[in-house]
ZADO-1210 file (C-alpha; in nm, 4 decimals, padded with zeros to 6 digits):
<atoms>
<atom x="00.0000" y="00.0000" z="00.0000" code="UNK" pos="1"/>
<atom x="00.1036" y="00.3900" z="-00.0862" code="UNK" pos="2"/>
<atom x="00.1574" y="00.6188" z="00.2265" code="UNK" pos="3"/>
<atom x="00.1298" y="00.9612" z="00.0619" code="UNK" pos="4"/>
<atom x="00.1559" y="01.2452" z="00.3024" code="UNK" pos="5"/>
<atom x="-00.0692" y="01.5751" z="00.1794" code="UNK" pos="6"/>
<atom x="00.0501" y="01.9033" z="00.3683" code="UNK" pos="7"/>
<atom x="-00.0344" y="02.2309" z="00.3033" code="UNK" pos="8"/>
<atom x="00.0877" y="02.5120" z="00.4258" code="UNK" pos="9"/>
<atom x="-00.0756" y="02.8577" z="00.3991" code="UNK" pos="10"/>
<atom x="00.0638" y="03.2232" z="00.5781" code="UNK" pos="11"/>
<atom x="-00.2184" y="03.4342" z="00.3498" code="UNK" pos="12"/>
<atom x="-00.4731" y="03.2696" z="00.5571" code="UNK" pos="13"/>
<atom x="-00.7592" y="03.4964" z="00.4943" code="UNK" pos="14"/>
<atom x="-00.7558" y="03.9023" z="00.3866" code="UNK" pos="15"/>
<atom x="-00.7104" y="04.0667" z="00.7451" code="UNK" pos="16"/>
<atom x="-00.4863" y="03.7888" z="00.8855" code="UNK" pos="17"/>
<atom x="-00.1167" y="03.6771" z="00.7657" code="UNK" pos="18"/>
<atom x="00.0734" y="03.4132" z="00.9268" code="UNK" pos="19"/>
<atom x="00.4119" y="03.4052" z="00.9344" code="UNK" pos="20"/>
<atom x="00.5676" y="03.0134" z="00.9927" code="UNK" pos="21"/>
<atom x="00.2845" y="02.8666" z="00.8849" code="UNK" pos="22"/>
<atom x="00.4563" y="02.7433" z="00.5197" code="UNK" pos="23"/>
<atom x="00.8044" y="02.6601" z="00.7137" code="UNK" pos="24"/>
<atom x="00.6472" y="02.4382" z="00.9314" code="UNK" pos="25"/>
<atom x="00.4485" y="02.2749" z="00.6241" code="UNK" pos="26"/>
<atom x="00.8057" y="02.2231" z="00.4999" code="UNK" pos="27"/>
<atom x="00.9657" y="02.0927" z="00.7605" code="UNK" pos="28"/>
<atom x="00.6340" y="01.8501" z="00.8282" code="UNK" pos="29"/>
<atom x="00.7040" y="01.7625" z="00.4899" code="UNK" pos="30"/>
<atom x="01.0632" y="01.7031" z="00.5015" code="UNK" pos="31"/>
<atom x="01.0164" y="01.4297" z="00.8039" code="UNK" pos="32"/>
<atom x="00.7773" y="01.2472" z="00.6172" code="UNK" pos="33"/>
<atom x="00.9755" y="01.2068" z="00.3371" code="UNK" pos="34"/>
<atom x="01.2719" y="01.0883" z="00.5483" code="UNK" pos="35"/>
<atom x="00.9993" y="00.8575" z="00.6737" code="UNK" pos="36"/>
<atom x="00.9572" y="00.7163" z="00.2830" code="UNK" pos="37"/>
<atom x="00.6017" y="00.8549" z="00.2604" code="UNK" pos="38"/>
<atom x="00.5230" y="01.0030" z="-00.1085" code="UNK" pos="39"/>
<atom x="00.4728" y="01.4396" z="-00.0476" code="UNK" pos="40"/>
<atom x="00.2888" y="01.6169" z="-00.1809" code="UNK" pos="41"/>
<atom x="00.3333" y="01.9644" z="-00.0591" code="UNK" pos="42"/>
<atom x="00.1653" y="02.2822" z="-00.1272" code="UNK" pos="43"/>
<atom x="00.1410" y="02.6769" z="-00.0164" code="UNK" pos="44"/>
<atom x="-00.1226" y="02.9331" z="-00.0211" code="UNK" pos="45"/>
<atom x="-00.3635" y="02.7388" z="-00.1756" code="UNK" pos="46"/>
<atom x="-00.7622" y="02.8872" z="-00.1847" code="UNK" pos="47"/>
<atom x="-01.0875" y="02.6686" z="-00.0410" code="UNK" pos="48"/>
<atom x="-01.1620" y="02.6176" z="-00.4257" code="UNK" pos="49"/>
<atom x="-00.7835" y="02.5011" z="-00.5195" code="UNK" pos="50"/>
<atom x="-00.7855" y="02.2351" z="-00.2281" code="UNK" pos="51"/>
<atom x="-01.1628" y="02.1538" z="-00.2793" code="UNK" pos="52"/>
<atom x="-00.9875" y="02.0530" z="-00.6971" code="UNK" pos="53"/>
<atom x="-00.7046" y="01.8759" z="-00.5365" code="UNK" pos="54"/>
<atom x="-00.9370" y="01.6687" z="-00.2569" code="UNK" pos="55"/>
<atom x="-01.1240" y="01.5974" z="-00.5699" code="UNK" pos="56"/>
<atom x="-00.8726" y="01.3567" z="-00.7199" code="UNK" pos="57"/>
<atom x="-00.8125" y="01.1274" z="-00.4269" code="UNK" pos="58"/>
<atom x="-01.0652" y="00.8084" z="-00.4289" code="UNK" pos="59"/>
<atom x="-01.3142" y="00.8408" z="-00.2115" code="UNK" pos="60"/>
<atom x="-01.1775" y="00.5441" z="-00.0233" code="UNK" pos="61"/>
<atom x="-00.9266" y="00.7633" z="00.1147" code="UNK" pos="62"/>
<atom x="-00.8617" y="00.8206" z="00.4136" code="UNK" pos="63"/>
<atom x="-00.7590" y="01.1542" z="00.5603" code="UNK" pos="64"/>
<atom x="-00.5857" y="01.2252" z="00.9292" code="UNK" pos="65"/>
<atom x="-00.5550" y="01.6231" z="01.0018" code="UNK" pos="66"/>
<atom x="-00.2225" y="01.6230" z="01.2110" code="UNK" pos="67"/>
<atom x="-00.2280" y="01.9853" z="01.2985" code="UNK" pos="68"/>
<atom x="-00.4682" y="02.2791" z="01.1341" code="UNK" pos="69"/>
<atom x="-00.5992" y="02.5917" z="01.2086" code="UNK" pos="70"/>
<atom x="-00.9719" y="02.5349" z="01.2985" code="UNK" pos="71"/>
<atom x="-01.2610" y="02.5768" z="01.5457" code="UNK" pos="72"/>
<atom x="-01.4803" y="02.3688" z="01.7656" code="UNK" pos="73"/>
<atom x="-01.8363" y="02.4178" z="01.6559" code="UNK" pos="74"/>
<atom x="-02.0998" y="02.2175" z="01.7750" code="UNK" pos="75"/>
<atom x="-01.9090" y="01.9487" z="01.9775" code="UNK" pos="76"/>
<atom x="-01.7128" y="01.9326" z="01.5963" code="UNK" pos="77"/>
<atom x="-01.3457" y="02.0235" z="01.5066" code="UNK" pos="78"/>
<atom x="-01.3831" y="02.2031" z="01.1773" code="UNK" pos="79"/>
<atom x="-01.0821" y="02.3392" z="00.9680" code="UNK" pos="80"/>
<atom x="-01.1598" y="02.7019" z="00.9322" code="UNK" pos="81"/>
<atom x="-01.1941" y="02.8468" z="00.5612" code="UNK" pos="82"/>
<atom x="-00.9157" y="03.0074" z="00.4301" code="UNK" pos="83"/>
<atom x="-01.0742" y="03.3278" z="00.3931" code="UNK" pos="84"/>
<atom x="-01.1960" y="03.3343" z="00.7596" code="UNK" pos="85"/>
<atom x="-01.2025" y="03.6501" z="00.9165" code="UNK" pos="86"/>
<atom x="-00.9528" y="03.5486" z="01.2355" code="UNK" pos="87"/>
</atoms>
């Protein structure tokens, strides 16, 4: 079986709020896995409709583990914020 790690890391995180480590620590997430022999696929900055087209193309067998993410509790739920989330 393929271990593929997805990361993304994103400092433009919506238009009043701009992180600043947020992409080196995607890298250096990204760098361990690979040193762990999982495939990477890494990307920056993306928008909700850019990772909505790249979640698209994974099999909806899939299975996803969030690691670490910017997001809320709502409703007894974690939920990864939006990327244009006023923070």
């Amino acid at each position: 079986m393929k271990t593929l790690a997805l990361v993304v890391g994103n400092n433009n995180y919506s238009k009043n709020a701009k992180l600043e480590n947020a992409i080196n620590d995607a890298k250096a997430i990204s760098e361990i896995f690979e040193k762990l022999g999982y495939d990477v696929i890494f990307k920056e900055d993306m928008s909700n409709a850019d990772c909505s087209e790249l979640l698209s193309q994974f099999d909806a067998k899939t299975r996803f583990e969030i690691k670490a993410s910017r997001g809320s509790i709502e409703k007894g739920l974690q939920i990864l914020d939006k990327l244009d989330k006023e923070l």
